[in-house]
DRENDO-1510 file (C-alpha; in Angstrom, 1 decimal, always signed):
<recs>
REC; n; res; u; v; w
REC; 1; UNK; +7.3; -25.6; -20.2 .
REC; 2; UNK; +6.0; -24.7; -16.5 .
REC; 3; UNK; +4.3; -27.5; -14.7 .
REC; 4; UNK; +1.3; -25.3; -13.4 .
REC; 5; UNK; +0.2; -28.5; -11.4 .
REC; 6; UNK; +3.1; -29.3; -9.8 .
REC; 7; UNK; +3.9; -25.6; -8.8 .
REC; 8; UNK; +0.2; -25.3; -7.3 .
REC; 9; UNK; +0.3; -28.8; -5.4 .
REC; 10; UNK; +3.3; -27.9; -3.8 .
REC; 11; UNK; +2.1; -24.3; -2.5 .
REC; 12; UNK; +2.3; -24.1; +1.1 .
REC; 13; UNK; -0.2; -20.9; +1.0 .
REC; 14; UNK; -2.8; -22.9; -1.0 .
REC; 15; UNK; -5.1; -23.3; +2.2 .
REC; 16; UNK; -5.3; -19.1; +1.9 .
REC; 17; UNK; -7.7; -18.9; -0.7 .
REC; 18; UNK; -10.8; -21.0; +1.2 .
REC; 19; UNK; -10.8; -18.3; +3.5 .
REC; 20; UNK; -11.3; -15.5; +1.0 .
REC; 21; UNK; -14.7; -15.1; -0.5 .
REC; 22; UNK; -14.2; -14.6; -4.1 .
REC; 23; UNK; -17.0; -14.5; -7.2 .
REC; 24; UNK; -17.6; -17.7; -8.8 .
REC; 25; UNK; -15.6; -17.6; -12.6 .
REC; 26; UNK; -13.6; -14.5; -11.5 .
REC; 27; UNK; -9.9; -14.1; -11.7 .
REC; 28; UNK; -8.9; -11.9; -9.3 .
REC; 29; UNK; -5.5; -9.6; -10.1 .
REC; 30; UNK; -6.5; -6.3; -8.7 .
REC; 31; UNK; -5.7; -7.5; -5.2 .
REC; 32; UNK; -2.5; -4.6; -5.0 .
REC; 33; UNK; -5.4; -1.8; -5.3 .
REC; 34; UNK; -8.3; -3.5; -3.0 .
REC; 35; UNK; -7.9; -6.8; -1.4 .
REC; 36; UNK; -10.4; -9.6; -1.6 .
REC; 37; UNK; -12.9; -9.8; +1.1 .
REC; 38; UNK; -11.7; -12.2; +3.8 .
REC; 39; UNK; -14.8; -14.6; +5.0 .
REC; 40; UNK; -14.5; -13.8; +8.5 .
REC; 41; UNK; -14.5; -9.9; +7.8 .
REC; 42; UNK; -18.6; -9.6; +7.7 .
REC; 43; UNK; -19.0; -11.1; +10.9 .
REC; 44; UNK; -16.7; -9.4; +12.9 .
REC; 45; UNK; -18.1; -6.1; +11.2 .
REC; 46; UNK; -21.1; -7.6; +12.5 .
REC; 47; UNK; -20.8; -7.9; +16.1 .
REC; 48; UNK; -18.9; -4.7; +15.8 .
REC; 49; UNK; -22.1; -3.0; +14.7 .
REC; 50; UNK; -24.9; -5.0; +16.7 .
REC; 51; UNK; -23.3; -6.3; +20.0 .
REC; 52; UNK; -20.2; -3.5; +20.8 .
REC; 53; UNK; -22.2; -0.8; +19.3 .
REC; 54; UNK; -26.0; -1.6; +19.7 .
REC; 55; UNK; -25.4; -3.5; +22.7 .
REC; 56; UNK; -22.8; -2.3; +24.4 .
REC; 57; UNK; -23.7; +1.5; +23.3 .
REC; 58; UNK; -20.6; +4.2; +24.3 .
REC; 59; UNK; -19.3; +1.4; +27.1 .
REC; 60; UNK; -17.6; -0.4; +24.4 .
REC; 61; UNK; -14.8; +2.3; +24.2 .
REC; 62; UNK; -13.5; +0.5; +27.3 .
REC; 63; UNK; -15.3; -2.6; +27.6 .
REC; 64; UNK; -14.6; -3.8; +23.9 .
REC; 65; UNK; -10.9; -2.0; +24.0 .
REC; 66; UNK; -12.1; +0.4; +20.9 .
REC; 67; UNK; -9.9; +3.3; +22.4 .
REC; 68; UNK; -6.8; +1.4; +22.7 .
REC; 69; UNK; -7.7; -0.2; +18.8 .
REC; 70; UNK; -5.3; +1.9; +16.2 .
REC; 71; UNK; -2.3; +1.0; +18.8 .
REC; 72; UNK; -2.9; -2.8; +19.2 .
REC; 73; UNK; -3.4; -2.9; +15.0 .
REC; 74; UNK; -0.5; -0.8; +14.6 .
REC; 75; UNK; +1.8; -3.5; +16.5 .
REC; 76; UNK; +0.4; -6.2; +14.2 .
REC; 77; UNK; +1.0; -4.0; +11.1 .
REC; 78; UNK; +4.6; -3.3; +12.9 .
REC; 79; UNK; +5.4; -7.0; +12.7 .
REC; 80; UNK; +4.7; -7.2; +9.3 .
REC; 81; UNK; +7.0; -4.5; +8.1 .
REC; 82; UNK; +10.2; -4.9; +10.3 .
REC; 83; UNK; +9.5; -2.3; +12.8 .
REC; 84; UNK; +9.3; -2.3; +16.9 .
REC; 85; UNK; +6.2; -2.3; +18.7 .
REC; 86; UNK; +5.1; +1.0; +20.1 .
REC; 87; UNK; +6.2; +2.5; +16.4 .
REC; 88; UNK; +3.0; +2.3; +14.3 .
REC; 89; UNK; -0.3; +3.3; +14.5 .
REC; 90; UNK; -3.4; +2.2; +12.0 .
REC; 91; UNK; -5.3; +5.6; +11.6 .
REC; 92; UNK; -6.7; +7.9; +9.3 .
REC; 93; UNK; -5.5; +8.1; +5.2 .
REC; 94; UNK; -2.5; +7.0; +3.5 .
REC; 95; UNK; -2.2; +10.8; +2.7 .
REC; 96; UNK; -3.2; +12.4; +5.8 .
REC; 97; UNK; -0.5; +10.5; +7.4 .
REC; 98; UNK; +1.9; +11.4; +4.4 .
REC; 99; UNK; +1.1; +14.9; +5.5 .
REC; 100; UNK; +1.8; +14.1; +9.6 .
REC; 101; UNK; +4.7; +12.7; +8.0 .
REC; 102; UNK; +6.4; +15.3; +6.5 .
REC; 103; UNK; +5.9; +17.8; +8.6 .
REC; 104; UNK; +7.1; +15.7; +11.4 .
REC; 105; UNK; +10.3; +15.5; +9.5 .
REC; 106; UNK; +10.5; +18.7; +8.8 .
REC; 107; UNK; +10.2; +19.8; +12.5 .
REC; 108; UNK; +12.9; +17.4; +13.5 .
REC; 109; UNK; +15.1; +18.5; +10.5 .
REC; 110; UNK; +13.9; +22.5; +11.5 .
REC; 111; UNK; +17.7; +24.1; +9.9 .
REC; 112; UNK; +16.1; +23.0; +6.3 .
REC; 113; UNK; +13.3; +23.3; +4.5 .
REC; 114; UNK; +12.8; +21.4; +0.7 .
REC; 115; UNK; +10.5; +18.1; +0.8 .
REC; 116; UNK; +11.9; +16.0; -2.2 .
REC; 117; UNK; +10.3; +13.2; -4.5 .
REC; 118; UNK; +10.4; +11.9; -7.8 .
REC; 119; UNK; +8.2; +12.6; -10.3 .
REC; 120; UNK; +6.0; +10.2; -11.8 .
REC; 121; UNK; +5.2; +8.7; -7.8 .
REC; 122; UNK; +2.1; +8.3; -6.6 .
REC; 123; UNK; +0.0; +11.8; -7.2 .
REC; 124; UNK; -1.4; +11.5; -3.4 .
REC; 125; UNK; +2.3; +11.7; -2.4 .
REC; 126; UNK; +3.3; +14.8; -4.6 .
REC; 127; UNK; -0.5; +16.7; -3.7 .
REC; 128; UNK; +0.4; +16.4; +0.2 .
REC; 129; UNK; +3.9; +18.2; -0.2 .
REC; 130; UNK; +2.8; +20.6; -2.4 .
REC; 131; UNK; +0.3; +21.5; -0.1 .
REC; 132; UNK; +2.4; +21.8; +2.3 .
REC; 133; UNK; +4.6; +24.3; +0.5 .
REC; 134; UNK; +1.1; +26.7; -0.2 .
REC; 135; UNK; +0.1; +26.1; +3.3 .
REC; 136; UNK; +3.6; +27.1; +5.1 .
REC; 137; UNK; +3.9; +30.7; +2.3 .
REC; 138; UNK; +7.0; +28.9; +0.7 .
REC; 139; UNK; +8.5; +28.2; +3.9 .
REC; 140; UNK; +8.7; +24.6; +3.0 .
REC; 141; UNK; +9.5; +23.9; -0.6 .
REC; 142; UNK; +8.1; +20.9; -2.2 .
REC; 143; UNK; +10.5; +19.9; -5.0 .
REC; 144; UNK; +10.0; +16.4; -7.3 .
REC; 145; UNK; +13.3; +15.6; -9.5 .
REC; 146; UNK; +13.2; +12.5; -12.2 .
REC; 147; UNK; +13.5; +9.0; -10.0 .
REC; 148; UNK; +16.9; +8.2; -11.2 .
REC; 149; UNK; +18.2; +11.7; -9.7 .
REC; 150; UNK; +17.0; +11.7; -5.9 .
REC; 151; UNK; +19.7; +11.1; -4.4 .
REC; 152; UNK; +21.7; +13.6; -6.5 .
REC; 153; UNK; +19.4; +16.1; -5.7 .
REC; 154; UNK; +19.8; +16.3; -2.0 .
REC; 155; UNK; +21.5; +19.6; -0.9 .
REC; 156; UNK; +22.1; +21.2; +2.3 .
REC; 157; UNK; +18.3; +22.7; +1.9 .
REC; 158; UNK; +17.1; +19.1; +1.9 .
REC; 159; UNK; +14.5; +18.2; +5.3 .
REC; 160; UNK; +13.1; +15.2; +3.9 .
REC; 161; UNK; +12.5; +12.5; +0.8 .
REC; 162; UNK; +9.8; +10.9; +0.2 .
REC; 163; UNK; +10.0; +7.9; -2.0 .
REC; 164; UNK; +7.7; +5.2; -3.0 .
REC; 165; UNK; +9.3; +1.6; -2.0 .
REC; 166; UNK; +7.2; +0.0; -4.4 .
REC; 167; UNK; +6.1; +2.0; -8.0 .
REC; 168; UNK; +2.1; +1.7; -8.0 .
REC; 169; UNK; +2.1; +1.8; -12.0 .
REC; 170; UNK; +5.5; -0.3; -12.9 .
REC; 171; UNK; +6.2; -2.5; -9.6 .
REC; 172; UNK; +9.3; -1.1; -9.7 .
REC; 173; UNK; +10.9; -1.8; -6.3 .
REC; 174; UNK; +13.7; -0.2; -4.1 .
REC; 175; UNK; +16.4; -1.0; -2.4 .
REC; 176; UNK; +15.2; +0.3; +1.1 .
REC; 177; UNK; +18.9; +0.2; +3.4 .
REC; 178; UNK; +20.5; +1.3; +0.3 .
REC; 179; UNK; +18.6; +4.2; -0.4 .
REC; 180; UNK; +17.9; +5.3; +3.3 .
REC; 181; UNK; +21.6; +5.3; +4.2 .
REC; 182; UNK; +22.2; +7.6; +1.1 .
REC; 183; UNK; +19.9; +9.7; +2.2 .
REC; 184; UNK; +20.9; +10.3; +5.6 .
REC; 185; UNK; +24.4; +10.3; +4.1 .
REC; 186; UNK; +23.5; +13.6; +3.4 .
REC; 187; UNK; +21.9; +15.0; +6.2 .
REC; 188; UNK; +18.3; +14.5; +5.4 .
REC; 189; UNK; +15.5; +11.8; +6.9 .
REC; 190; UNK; +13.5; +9.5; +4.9 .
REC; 191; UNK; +9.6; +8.6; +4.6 .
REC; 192; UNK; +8.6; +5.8; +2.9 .
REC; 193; UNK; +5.4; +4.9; +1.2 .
REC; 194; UNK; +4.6; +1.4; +1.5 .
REC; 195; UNK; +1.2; +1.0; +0.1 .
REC; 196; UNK; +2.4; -1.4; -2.7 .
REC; 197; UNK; +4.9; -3.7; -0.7 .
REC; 198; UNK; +3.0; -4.1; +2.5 .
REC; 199; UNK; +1.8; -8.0; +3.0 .
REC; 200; UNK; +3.2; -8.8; -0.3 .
REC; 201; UNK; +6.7; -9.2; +0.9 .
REC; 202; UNK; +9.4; -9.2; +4.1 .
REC; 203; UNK; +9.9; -5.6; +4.7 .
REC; 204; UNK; +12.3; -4.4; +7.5 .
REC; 205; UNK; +12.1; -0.6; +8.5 .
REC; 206; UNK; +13.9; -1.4; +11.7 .
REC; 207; UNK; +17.0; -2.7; +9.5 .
REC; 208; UNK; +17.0; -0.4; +7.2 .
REC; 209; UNK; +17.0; +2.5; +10.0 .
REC; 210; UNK; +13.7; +4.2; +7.8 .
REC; 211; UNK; +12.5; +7.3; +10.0 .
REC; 212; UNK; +8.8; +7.3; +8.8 .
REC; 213; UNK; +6.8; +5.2; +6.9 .
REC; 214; UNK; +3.0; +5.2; +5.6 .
REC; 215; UNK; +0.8; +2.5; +3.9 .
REC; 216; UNK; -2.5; +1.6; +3.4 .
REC; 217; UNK; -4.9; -0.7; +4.5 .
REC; 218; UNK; -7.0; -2.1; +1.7 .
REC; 219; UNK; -5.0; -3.4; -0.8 .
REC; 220; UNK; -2.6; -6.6; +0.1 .
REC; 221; UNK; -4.0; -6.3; +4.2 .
REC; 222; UNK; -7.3; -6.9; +2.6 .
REC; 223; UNK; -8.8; -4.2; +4.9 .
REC; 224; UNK; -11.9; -3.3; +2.8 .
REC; 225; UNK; -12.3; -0.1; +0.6 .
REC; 226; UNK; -11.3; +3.0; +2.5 .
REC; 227; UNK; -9.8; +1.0; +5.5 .
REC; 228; UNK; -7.8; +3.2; +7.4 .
REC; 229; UNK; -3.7; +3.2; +6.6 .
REC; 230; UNK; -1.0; +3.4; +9.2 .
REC; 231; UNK; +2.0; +5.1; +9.9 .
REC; 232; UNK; +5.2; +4.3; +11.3 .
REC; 233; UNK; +7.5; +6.8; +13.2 .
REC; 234; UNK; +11.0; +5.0; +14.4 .
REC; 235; UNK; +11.1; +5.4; +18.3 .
REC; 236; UNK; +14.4; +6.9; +18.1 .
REC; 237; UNK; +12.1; +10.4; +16.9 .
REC; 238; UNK; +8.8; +10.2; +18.7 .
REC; 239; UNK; +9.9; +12.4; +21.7 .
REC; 240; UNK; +10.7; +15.7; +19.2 .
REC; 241; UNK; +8.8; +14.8; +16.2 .
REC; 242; UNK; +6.4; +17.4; +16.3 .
REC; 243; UNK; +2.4; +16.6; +14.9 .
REC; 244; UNK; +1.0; +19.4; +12.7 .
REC; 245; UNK; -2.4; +17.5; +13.2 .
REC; 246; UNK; -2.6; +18.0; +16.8 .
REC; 247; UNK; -5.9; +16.2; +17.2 .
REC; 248; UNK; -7.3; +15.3; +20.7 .
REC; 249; UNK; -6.7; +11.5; +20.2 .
REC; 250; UNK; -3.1; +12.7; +20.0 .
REC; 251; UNK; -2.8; +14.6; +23.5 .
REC; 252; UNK; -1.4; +13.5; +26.6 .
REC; 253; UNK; -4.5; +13.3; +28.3 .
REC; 254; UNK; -7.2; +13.2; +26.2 .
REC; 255; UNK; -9.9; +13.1; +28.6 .
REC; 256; UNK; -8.6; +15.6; +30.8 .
REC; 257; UNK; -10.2; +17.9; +27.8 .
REC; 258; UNK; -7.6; +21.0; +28.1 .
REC; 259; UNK; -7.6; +24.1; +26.5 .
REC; 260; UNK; -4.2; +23.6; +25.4 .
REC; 261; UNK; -2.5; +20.8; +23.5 .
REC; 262; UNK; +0.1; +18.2; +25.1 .
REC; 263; UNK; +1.5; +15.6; +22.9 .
REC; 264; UNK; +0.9; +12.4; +24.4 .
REC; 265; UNK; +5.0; +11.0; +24.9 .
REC; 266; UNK; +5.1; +8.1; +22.2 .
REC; 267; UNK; +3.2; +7.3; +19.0 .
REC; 268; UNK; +0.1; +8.4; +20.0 .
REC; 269; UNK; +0.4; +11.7; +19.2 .
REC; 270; UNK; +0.3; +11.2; +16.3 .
REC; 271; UNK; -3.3; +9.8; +16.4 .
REC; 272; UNK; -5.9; +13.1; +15.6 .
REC; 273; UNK; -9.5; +12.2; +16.2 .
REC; 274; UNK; -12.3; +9.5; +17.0 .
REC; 275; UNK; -10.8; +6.0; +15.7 .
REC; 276; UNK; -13.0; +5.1; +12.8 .
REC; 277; UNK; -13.8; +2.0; +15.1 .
REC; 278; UNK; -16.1; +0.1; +12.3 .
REC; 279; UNK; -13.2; +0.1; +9.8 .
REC; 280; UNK; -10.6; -0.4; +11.6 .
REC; 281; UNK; -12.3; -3.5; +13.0 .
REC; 282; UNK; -12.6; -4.7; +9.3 .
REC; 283; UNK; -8.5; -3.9; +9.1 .
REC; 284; UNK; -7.8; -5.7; +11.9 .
REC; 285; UNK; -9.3; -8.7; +10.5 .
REC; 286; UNK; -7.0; -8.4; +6.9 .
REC; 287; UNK; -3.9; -8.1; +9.1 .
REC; 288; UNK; -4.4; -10.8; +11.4 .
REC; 289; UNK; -5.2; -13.5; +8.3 .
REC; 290; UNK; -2.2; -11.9; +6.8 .
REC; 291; UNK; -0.1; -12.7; +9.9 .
REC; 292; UNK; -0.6; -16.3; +9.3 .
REC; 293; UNK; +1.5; -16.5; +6.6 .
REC; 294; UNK; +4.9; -16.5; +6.1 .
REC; 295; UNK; +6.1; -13.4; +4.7 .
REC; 296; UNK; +9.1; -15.1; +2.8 .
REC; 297; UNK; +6.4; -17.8; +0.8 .
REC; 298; UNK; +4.3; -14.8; +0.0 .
REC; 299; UNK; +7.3; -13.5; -1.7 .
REC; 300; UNK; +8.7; -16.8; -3.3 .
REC; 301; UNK; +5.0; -17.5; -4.6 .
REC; 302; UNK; +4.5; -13.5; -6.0 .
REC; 303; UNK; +8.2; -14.6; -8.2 .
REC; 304; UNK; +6.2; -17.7; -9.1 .
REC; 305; UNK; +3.0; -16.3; -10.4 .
REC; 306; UNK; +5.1; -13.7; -12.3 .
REC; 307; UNK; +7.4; -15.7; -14.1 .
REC; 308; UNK; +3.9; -17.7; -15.2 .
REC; 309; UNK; +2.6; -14.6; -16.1 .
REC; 310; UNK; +5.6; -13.4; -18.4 .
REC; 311; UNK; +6.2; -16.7; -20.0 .
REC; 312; UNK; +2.6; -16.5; -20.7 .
REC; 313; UNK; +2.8; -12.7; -22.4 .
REC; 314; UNK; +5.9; -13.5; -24.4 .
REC; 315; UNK; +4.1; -14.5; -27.6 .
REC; 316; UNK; +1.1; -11.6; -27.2 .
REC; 317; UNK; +4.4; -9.4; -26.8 .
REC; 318; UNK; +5.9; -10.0; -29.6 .
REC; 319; UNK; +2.2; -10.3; -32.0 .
REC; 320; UNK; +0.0; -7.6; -29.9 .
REC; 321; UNK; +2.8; -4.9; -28.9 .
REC; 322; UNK; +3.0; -4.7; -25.3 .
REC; 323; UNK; +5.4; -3.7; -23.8 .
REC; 324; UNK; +6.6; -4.6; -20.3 .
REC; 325; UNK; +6.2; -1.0; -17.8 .
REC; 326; UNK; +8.3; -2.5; -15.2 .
REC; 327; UNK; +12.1; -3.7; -14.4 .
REC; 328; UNK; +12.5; -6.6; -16.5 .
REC; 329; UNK; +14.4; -8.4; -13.2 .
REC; 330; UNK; +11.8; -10.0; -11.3 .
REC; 331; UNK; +13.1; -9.5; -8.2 .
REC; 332; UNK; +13.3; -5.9; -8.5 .
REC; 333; UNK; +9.8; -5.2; -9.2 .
REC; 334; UNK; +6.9; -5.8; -6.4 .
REC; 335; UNK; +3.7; -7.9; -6.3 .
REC; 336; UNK; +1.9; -6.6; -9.9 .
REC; 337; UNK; +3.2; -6.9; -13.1 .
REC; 338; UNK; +2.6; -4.2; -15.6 .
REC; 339; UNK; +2.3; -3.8; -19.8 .
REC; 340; UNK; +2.0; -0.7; -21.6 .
REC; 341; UNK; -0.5; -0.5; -24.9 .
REC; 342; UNK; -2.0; +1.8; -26.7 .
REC; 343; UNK; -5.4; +0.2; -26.4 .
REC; 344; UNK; -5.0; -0.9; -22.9 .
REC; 345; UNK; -8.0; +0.6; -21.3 .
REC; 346; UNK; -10.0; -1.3; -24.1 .
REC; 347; UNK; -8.2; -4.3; -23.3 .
REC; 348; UNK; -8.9; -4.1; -20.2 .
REC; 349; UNK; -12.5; -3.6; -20.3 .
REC; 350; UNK; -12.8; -6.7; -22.6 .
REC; 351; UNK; -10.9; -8.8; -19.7 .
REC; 352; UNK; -12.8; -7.5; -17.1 .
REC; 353; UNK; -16.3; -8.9; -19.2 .
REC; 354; UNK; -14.7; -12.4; -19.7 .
REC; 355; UNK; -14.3; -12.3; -15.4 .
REC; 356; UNK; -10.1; -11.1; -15.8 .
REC; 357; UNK; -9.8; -8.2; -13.5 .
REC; 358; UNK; -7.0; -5.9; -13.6 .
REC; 359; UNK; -6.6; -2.3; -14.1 .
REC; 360; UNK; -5.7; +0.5; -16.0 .
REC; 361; UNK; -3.7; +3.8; -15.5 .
REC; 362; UNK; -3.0; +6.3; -17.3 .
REC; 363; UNK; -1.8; +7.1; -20.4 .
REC; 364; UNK; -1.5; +3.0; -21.4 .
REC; 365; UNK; -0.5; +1.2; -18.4 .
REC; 366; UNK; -2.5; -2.6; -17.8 .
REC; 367; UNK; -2.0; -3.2; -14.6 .
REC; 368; UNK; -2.0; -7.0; -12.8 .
REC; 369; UNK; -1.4; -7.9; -9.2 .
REC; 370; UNK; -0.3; -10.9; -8.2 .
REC; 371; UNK; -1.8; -12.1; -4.8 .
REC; 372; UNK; -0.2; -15.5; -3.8 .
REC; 373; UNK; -3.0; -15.5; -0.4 .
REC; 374; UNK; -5.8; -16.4; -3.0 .
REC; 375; UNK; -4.2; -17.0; -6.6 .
REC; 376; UNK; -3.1; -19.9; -8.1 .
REC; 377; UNK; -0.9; -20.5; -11.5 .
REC; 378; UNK; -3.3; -22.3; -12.8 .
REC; 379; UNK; -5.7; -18.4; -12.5 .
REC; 380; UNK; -2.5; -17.0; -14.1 .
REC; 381; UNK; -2.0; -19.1; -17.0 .
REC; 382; UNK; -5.9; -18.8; -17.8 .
REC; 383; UNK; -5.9; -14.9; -17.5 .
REC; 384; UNK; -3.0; -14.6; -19.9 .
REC; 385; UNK; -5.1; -16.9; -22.2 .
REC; 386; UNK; -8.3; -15.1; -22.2 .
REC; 387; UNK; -6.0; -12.2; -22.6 .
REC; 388; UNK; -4.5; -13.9; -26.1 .
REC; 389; UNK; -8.0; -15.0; -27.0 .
REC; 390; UNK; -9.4; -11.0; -26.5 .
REC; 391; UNK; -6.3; -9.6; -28.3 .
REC; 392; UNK; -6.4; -13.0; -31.7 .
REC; 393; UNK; -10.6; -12.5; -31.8 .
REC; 394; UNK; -10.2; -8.5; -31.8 .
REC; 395; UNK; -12.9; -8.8; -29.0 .
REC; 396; UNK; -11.4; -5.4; -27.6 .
REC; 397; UNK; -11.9; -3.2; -30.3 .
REC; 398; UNK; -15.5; -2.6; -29.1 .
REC; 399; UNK; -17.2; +1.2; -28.7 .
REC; 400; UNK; -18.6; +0.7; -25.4 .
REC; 401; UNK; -15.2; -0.4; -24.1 .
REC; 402; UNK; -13.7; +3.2; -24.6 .
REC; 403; UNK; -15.7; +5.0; -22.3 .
REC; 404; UNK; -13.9; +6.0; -19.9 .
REC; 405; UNK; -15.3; +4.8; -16.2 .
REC; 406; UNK; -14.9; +7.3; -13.2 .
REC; 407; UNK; -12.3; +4.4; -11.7 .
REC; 408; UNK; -10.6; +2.9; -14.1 .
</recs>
């Protein structure tokens, strides 16, 4: 038996949740695909909006340091993911940057010309290479093998791999160092995507001698919806990595307004245009609650919850027929937790009515994410028991709770 009360008075991350503001009666586990709202977010958006903007009008670019604003966020983001200062940059999408990504790799890695992933990652991730290949006439090749042959599948032809660090439907986690080194073991460079594992657990790009990396910024760095992602490009490539996106927030002198483009020396070029200065103030915001914590708890309490969770779903396993989607080691699996069912968008619905929200991917996959900043085990035990109440009571097996919502 698991002492919820014991595990939840002895939290050292406890004191997180007050400064979250989360719905009265609502059980929160959709945190890995948008973060809660952090209390002081609305405030700061605020006096973004009324005293830098309204106030301080087009002077703010300077006076309020807007301009410098995706570097000075990236090197809080770069703390939180092992990387150097001067390496990251919070701008645009998750899968515009997967684009700057890739063909920045490419242009280093110019002898060779296939852009690998797996199949089954993240559709963003696959869309951006394959675009890629229609947009260079076959030049580039965009090429997706099954997960467990990557590595296998690098050949001489081989520019770049793109690879998921944590799986956004099972959790499934790699082993960063591991898998870069094989990759560079034969010849090509690695991007990672790190939209499931940022703020839910030490990463370290630096260690693990990862070329490029992208993330976003809305789900564990609690940014908002559509904040704007980030992207990390190892110093050791800045100087040749070349930016397809050759915006003017990227050139050398971007107020010199020239006819032709200069990439600016470091990781501003790979900046394109205007900072979206409102969002990224409510980014900033996500990332500098997040680096309060330790990274190493967050980690120990994301375990915790889970083995609550499991010990939880072990009976509804065995009477209801889920099955688990993810690695069954704990530790090899990232901060959500994931059951397959053939009614699981039903199910899901029914938990979302009772105040339980998760999600739901496609064809059967109940997602659940586990965020230790403002969840408790006392939330996961009583999720897993309104799950067991919807699943004994039949509550799920409703008409309206088949329709299929635009998000799911």
């Amino acid at each position: 038996m698991i002492d919820l009360a014991a595990r939840d008075a002895a939290d050292p991350l406890a004191h997180f949740r007050e400064q979250f503001a989360l719905p009265a009666g609502v059980i929160y586990l959709d945190g890995n695909s948008l973060g809660a709202l952090p209390k002081a977010a609305p405030s700061r958006i605020a006096e973004v909006v009324e005293r830098e903007w309204g106030d301080g009008l087009i002077a703010s670019w300077n006076d309020a340091e807007w301009v410098t604003a995706p570097r000075r966020i990236g090197d809080k983001i770069a703390r939180l993911i092992g990387a150097r200062s001067a390496e990251v940059v919070a701008c645009d999408s998750t899968s515009v940057n997967i684009f700057k990504a890739l063909a920045a790799a490419v242009s280093l890695n110019s002898g060779r010309k296939t852009v690998l992933s797996e199949t089954g990652n993240f559709p963003t991730d696959l869309y951006m290479m394959q675009g890629l290949d229609r947009l260079s006439g076959g030049r580039i090749v965009a090429k997706a093998v099954e997960p467990d042959a990557v590595i296998d599948a690098i050949d001489a032809d081989t520019a770049v791999v793109l690879l998921t660090h944590v799986h956004y439907k099972t959790g499934a986690m790699r082993d960063m160092a591991a898998t870069t080194a094989a990759i560079h073991a034969k010849g090509a460079l690695a991007i990672w995507d790190l939209s499931h594992s940022v703020g839910a657990m030490p990463l370290h790009l630096t260690d693990a001698e990862a070329d490029f990396a992208v993330g976003c910024g809305y789900k564990f760095l609690n940014g908002g919806p559509g904040a704007p992602a980030f992207l990390f490009v190892a110093g050791r490539h800045q100087a040749d990595a070349l930016p397809a996106l050759s915006g003017w927030f990227g050139h050398s002198a971007p107020f010199a307004f020239r006819d032709e483009y200069e990439a600016a020396p470091g990781i501003e070029r790979f900046l394109t245009g205007t900072p979206p200065i409102i969002g990224l103030a409510g980014l900033e915001v996500g990332v500098d609650l997040m680096e309060q914590a330790d990274l190493s708890q967050i980690r120990a309490k994301s375990l915790s919850l889970a083995e609550v969770f499991e010990h939880g779903m072990e009976p509804l396993v065995q009477r209801f027929g889920f099955t688990a989607a993810g690695p069954g080691d704990p530790a090899m699996r990232g901060s959500h937790i994931s059951y397959r069912h053939e009614h699981g968008y039903a199910i899901m619905q029914a938990l979302k009515a009772r105040g339980v929200i998760g999600d739901f991917r496609d064809p059967d996959v109940m997602r659940f994410g586990l965020t230790p900043l403002y969840l408790s085990h006392a939330d996961i035990a009583r999720a897993v028991a309104i799950l067991a109440e919807v699943m004994e009571t039949g509550a799920w097996d409703r008409a309206e709770y088949r329709v299929r919502a635009a998000v799911t």
